[in-house]
N, CA, C and O atoms as a Tinker XYZ file with bonds, in Angstrom:
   428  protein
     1  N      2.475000  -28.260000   55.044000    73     2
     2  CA     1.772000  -28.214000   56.316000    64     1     3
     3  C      0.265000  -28.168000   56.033000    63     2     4     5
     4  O     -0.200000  -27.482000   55.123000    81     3
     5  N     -0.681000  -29.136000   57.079000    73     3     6
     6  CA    -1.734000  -29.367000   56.236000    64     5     7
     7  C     -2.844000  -27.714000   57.591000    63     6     8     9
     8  O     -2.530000  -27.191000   58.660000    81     7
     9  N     -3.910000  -27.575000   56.771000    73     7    10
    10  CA    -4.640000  -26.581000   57.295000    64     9    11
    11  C     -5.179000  -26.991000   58.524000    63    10    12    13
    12  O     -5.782000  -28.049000   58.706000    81    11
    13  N     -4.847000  -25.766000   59.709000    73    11    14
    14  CA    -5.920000  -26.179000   61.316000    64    13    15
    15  C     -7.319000  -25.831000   61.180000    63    14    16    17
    16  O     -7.767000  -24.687000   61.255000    81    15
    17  N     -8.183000  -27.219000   60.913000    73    15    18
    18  CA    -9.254000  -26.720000   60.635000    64    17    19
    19  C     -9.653000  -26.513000   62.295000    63    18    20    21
    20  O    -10.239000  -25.439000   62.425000    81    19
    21  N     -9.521000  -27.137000   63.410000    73    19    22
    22  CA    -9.652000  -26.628000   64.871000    64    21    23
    23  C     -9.788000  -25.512000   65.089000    63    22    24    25
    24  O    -10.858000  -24.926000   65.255000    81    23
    25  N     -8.591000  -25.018000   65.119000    73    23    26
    26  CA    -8.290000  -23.100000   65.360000    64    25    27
    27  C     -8.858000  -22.492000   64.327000    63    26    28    29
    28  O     -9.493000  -21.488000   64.650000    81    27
    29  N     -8.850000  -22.831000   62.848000    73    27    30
    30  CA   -10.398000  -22.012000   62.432000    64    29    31
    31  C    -11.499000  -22.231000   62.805000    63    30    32    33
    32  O    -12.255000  -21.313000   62.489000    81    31
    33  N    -12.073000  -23.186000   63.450000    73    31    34
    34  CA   -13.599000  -23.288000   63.740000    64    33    35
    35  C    -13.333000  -22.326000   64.991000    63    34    36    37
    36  O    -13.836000  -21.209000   65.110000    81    35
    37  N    -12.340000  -23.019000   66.035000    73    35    38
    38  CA   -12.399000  -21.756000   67.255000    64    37    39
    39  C    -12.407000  -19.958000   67.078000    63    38    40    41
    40  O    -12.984000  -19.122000   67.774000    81    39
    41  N    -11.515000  -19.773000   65.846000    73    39    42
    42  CA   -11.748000  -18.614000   65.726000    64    41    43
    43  C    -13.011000  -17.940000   65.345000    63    42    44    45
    44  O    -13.638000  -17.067000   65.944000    81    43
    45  N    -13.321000  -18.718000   63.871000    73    43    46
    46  CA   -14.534000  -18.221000   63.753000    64    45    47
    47  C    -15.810000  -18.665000   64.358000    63    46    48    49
    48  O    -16.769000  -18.175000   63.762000    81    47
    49  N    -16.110000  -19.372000   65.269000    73    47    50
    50  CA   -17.344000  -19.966000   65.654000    64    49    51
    51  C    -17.425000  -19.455000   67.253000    63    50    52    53
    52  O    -18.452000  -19.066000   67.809000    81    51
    53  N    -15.639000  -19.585000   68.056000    73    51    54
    54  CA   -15.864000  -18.926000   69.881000    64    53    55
    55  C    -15.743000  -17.879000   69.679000    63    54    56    57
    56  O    -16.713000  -17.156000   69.904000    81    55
    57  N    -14.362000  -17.217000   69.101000    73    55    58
    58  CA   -13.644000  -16.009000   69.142000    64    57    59
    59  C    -14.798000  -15.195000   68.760000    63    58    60    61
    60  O    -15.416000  -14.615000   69.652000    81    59
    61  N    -15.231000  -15.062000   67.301000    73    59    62
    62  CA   -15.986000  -14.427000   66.543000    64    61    63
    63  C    -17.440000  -14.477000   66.388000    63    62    64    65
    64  O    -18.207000  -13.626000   65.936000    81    63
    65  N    -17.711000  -15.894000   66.953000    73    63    66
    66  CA   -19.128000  -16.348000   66.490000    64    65    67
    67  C    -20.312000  -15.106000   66.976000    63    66    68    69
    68  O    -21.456000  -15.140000   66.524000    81    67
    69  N    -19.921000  -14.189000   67.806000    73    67    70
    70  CA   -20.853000  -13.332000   68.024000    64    69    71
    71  C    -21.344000  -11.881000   67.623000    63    70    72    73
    72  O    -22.126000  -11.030000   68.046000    81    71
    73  N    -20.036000  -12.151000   66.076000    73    71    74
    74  CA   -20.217000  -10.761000   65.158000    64    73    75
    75  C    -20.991000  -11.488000   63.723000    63    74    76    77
    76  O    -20.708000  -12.543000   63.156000    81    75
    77  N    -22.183000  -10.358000   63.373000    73    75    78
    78  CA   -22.650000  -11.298000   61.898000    64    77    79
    79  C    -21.801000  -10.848000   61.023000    63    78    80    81
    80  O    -21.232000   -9.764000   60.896000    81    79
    81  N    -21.784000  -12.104000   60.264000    73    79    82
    82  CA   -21.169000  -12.208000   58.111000    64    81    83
    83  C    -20.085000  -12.692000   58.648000    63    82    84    85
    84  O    -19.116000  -12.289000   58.004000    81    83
    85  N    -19.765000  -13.397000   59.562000    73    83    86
    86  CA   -18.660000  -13.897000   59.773000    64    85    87
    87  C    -17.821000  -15.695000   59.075000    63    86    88    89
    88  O    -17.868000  -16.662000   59.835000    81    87
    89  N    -17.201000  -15.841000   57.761000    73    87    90
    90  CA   -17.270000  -16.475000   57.340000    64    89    91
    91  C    -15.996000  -16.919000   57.108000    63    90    92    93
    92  O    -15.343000  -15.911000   57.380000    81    91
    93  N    -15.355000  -17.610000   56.844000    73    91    94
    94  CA   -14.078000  -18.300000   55.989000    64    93    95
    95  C    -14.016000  -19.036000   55.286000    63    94    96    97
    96  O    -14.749000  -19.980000   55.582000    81    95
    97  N    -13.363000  -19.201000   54.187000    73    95    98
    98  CA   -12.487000  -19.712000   53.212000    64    97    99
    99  C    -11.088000  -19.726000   52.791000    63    98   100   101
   100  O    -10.323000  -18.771000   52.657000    81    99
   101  N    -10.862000  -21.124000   52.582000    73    99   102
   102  CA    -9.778000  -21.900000   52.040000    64   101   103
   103  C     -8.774000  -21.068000   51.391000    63   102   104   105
   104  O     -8.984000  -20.814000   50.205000    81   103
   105  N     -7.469000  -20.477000   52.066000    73   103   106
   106  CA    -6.626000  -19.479000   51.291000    64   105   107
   107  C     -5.327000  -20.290000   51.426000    63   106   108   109
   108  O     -4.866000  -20.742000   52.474000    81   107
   109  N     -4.644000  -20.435000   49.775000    73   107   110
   110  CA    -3.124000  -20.493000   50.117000    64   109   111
   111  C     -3.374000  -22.033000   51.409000    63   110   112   113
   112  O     -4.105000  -23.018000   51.300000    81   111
   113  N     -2.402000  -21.623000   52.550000    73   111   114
   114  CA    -2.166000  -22.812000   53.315000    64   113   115
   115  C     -2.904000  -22.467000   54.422000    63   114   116   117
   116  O     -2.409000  -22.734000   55.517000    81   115
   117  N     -4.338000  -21.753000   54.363000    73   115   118
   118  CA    -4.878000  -21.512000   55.381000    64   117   119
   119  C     -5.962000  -21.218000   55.249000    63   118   120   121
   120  O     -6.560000  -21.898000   54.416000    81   119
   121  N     -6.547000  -20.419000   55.756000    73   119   122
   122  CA    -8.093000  -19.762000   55.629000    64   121   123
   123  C     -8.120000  -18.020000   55.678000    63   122   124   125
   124  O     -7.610000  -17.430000   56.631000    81   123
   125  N     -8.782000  -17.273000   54.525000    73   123   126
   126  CA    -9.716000  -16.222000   55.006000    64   125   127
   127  C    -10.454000  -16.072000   55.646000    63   126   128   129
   128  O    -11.394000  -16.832000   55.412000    81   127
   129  N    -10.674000  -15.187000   56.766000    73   127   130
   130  CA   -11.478000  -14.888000   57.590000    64   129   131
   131  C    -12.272000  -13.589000   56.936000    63   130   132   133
   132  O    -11.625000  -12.811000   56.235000    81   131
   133  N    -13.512000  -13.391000   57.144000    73   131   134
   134  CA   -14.517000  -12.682000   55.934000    64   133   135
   135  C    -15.845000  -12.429000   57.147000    63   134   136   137
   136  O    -16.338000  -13.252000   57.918000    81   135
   137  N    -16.156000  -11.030000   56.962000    73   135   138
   138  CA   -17.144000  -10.149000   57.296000    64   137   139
   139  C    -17.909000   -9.123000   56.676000    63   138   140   141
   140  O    -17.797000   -7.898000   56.639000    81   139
   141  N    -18.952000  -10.182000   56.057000    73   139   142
   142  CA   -19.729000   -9.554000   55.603000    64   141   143
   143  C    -19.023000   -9.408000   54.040000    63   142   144   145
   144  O    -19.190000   -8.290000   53.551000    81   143
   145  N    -18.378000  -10.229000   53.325000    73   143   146
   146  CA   -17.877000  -10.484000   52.258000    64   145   147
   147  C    -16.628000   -9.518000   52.388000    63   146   148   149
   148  O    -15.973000   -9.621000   51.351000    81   147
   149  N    -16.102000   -8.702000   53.185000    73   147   150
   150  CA   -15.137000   -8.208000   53.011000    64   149   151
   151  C    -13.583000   -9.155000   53.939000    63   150   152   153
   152  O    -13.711000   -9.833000   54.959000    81   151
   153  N    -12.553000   -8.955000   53.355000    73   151   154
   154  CA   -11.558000   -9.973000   53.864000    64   153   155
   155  C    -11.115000   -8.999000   55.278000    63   154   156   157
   156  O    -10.897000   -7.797000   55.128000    81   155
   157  N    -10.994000   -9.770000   56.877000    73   155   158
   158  CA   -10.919000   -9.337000   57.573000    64   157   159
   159  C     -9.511000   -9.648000   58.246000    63   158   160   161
   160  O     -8.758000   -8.963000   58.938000    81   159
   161  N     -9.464000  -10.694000   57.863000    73   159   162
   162  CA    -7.898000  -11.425000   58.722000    64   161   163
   163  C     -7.632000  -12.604000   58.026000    63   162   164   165
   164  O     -8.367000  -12.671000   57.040000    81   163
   165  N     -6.884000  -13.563000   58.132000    73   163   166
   166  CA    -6.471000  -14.752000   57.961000    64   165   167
   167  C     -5.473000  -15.865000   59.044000    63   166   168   169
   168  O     -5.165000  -15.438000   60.157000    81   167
   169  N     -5.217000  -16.666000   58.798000    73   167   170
   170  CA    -5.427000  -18.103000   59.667000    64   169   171
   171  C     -3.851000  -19.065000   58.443000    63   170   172   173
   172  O     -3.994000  -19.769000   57.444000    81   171
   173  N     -2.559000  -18.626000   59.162000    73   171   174
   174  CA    -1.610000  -19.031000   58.365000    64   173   175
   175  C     -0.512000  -19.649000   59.681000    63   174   176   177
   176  O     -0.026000  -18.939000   60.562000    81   175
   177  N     -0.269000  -21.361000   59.496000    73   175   178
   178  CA     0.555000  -21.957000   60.444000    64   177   179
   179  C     -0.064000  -21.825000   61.378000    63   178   180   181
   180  O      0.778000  -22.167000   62.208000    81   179
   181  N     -1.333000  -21.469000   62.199000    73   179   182
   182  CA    -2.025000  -21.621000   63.545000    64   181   183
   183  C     -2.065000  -20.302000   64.079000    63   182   184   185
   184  O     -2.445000  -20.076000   65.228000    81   183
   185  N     -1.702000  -19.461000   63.316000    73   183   186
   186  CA    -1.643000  -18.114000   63.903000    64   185   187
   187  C     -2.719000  -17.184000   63.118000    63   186   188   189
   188  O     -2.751000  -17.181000   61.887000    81   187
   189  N     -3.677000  -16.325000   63.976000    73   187   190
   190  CA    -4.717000  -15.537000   63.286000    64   189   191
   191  C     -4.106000  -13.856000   63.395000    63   190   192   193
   192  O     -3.721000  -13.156000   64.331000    81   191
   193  N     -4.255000  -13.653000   61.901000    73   191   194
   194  CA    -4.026000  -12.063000   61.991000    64   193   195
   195  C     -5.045000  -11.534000   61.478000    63   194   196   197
   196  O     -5.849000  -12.250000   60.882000    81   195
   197  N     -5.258000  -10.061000   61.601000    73   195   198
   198  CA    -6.406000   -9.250000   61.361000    64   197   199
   199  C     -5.414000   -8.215000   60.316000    63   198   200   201
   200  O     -4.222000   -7.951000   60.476000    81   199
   201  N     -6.515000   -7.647000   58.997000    73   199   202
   202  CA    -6.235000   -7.073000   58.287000    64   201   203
   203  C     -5.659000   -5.415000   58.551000    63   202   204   205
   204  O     -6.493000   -4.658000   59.046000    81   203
   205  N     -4.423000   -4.897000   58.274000    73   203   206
   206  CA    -4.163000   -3.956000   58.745000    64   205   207
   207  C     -3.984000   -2.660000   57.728000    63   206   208   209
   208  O     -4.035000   -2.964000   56.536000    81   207
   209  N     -3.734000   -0.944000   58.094000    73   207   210
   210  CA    -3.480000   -0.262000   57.438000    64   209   211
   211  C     -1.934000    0.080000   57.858000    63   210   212   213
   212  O     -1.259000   -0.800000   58.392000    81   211
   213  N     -1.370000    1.425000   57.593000    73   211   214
   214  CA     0.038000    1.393000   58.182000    64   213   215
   215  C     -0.082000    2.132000   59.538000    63   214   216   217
   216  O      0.807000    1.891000   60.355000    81   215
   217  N     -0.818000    2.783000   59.800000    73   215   218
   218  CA    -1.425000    3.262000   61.232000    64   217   219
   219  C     -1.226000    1.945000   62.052000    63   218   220   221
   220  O     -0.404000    1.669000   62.926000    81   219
   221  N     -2.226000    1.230000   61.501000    73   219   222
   222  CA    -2.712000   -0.039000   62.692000    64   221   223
   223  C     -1.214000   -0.891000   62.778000    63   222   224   225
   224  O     -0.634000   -1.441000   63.714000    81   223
   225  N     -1.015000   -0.784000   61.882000    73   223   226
   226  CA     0.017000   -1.884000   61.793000    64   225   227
   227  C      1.233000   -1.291000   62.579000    63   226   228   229
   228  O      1.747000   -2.145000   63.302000    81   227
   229  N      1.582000   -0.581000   62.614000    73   227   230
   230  CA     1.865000    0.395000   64.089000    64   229   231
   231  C      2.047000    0.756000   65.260000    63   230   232   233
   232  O      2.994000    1.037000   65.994000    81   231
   233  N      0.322000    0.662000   65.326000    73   231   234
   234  CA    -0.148000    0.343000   66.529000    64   233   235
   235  C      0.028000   -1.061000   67.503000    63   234   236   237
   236  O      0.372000   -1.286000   68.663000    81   235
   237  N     -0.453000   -1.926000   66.232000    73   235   238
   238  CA    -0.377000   -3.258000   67.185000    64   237   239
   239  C      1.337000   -3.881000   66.870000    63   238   240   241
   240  O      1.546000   -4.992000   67.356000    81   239
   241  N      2.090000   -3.468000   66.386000    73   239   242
   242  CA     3.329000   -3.770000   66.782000    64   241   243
   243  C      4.218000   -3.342000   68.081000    63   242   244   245
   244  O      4.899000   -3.938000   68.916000    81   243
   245  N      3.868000   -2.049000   67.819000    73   243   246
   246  CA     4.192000   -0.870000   69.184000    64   245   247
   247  C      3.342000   -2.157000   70.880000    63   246   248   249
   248  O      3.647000   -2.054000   72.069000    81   247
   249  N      2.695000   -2.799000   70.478000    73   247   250
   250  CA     1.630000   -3.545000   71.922000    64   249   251
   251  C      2.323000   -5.404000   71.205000    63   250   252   253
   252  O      1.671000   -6.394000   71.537000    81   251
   253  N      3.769000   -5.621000   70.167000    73   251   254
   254  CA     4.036000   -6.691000   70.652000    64   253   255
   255  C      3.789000   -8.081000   69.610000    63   254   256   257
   256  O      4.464000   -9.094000   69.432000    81   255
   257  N      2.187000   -7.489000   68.893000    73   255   258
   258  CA     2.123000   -7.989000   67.960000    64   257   259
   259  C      2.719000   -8.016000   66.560000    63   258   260   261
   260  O      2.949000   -6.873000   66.165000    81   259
   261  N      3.210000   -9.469000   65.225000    73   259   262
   262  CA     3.592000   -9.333000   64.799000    64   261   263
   263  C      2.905000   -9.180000   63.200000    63   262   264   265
   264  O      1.735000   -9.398000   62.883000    81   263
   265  N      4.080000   -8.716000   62.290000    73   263   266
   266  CA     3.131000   -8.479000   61.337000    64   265   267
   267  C      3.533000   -9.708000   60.317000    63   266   268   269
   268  O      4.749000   -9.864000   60.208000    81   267
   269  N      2.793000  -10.514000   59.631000    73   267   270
   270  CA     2.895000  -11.672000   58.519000    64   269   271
   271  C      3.686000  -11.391000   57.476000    63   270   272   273
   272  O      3.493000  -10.448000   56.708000    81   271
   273  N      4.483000  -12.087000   57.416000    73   271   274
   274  CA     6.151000  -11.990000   56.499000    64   273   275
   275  C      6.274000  -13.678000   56.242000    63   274   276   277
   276  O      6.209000  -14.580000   57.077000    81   275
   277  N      6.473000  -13.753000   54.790000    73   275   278
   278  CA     6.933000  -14.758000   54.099000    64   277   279
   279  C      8.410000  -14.311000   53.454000    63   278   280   281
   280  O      8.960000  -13.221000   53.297000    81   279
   281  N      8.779000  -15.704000   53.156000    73   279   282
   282  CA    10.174000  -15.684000   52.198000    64   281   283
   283  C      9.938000  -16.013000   50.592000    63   282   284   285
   284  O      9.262000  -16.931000   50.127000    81   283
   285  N     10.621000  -15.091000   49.941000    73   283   286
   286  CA    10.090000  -15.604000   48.369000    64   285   287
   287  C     11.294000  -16.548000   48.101000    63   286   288   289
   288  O     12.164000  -16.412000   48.961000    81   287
   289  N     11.577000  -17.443000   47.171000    73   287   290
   290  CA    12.893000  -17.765000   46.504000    64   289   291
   291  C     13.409000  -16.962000   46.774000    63   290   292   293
   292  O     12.917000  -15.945000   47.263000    81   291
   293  N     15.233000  -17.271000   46.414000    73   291   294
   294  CA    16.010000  -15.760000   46.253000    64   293   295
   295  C     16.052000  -15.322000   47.663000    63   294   296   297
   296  O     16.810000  -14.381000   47.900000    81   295
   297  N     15.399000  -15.814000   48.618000    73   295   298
   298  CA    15.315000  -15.037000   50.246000    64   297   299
   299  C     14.734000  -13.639000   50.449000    63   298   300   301
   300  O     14.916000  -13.073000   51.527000    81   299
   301  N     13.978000  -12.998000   49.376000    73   299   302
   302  CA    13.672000  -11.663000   49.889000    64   301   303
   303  C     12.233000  -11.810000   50.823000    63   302   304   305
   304  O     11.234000  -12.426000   50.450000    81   303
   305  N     12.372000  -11.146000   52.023000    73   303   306
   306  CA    10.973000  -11.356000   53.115000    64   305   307
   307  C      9.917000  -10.042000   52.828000    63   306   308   309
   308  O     10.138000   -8.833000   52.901000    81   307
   309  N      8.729000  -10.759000   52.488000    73   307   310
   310  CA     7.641000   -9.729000   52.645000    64   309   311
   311  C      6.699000   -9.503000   53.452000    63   310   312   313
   312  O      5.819000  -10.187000   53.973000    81   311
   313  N      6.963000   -8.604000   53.477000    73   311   314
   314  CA     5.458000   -8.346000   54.688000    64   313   315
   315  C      4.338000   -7.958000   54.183000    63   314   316   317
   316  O      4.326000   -7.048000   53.354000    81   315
   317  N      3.209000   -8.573000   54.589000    73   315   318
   318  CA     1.726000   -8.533000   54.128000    64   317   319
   319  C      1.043000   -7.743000   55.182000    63   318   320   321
   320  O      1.513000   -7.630000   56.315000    81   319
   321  N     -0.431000   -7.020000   54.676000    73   319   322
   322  CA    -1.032000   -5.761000   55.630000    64   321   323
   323  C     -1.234000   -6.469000   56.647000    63   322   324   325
   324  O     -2.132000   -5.800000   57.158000    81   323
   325  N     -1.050000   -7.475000   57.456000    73   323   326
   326  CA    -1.656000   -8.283000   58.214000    64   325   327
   327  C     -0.528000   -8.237000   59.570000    63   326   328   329
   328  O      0.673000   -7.970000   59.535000    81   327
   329  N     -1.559000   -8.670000   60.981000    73   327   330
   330  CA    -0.570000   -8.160000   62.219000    64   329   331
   331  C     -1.372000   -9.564000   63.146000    63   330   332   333
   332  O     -2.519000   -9.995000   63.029000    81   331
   333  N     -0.482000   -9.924000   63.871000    73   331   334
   334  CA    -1.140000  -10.841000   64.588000    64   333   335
   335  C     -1.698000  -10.657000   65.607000    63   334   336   337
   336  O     -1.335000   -9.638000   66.194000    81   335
   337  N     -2.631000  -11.374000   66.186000    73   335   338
   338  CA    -3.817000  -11.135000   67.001000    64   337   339
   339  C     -3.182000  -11.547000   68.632000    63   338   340   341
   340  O     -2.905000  -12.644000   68.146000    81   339
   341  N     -2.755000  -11.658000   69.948000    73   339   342
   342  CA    -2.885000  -11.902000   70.549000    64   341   343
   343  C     -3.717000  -12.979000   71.733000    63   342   344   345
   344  O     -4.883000  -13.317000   71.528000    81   343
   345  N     -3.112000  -13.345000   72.703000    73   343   346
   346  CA    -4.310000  -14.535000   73.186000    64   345   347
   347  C     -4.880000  -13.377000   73.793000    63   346   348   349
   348  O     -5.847000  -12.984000   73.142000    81   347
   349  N     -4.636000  -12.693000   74.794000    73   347   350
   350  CA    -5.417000  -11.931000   75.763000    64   349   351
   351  C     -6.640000  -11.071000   74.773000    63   350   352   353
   352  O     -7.805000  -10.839000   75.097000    81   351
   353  N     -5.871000  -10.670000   73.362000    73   351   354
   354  CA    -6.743000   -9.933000   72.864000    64   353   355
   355  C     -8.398000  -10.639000   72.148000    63   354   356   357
   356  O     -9.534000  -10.296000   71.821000    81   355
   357  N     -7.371000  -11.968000   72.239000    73   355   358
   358  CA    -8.429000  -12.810000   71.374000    64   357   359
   359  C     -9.895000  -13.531000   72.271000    63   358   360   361
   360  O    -10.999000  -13.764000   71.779000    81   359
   361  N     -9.421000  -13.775000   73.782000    73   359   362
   362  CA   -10.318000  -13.876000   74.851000    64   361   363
   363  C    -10.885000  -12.563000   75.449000    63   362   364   365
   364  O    -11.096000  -12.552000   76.662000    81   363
   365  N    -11.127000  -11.557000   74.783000    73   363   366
   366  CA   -11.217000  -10.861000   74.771000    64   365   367
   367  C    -12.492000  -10.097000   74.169000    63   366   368   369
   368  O    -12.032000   -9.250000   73.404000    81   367
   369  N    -13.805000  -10.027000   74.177000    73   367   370
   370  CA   -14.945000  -10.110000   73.271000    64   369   371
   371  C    -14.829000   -8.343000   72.449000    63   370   372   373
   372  O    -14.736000   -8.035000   71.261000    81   371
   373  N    -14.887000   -7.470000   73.732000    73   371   374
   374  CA   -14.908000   -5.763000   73.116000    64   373   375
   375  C    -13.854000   -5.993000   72.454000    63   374   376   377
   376  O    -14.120000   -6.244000   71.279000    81   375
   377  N    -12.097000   -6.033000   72.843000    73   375   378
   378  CA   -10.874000   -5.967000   72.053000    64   377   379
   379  C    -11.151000   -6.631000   70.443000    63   378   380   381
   380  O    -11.086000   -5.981000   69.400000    81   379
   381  N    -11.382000   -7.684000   70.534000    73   379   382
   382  CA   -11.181000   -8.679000   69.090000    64   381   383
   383  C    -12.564000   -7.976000   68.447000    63   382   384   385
   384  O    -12.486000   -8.018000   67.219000    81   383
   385  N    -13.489000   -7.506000   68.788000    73   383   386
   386  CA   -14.454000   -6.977000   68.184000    64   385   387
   387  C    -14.151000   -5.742000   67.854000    63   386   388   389
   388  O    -14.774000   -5.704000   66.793000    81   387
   389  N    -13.636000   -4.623000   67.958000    73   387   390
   390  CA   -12.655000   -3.886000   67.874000    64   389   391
   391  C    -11.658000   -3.800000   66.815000    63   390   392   393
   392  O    -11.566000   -2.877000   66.005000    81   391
   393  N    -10.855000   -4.923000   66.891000    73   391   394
   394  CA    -9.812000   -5.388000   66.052000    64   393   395
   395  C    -10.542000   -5.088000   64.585000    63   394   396   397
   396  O    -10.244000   -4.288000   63.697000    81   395
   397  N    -12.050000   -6.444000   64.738000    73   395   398
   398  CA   -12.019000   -6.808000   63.747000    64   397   399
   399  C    -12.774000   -5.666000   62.996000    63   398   400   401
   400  O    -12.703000   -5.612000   61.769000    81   399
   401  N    -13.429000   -4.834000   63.646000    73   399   402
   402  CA   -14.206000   -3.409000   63.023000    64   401   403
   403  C    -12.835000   -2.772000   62.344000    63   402   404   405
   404  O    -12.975000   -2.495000   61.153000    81   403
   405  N    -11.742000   -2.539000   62.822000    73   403   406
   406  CA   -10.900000   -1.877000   62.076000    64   405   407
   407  C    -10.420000   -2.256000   60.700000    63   406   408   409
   408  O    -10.272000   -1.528000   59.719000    81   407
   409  N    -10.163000   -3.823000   60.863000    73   407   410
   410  CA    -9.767000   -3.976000   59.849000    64   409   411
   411  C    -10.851000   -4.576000   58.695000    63   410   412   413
   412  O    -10.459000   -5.097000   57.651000    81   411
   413  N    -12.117000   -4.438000   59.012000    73   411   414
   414  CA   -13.232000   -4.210000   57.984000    64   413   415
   415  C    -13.059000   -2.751000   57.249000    63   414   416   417
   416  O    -12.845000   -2.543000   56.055000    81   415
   417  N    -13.239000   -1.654000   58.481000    73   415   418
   418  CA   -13.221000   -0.654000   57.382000    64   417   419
   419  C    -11.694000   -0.291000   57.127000    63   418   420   421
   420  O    -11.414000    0.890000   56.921000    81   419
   421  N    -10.575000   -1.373000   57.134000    73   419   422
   422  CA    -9.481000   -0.787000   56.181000    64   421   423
   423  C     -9.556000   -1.116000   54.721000    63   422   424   425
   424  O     -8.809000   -0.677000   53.846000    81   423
   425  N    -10.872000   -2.209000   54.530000    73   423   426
   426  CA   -10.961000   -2.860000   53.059000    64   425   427
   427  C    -11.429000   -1.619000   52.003000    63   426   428
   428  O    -11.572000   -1.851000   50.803000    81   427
């Protein structure tokens, strides 16, 4: 599956464009999302998640959101610190700004 460079520019340029150090790079089959050199979220199959702790990750499941799980060979599923972002949350300027403060200082 080839990378949405679209929905990364939207994320980082509408969604985000109004927090500084806001940057991405080329990860795996997608993009890092990066603030201020620290890794904030990522951009995997069209879906943006924000970096989580086990609190948050918690939290935003408990409200619906999911958390990023791959399959290795062998079939075992992992889950990565990462939780997905919502539309409402993402049109959203205080919420997603919010989001993304948390999962800066979970780095």
């Amino acid at each position: 599956m080839s990378r949405d460079t679209q929905f990364a520019d939207y994320i980082v340029e509408d969604v985000l464009g109004h927090l500084d150090g806001i940057t991405r790079k080329v990860l795996f089959s997608g993009y890092g999302i990066y603030m201020k050199g620290k890794i904030v979220g990522i951009i995997i199959y069209g879906v943006f998640y924000t970096k989580t702790n086990k609190k948050l990750m918690e939290k935003y499941k408990s409200e619906g959101d999911e958390p990023f799980q791959y399959e290795r060979p062998g079939g075992k599923v992992v889950t990565m610190p990462y939780v997905s972002v919502s539309l409402d949350v993402l049109e959203d300027r205080e919420r997603i700004e919010e989001r993304i403060w948390e999962a800066y200082e979970v780095n």
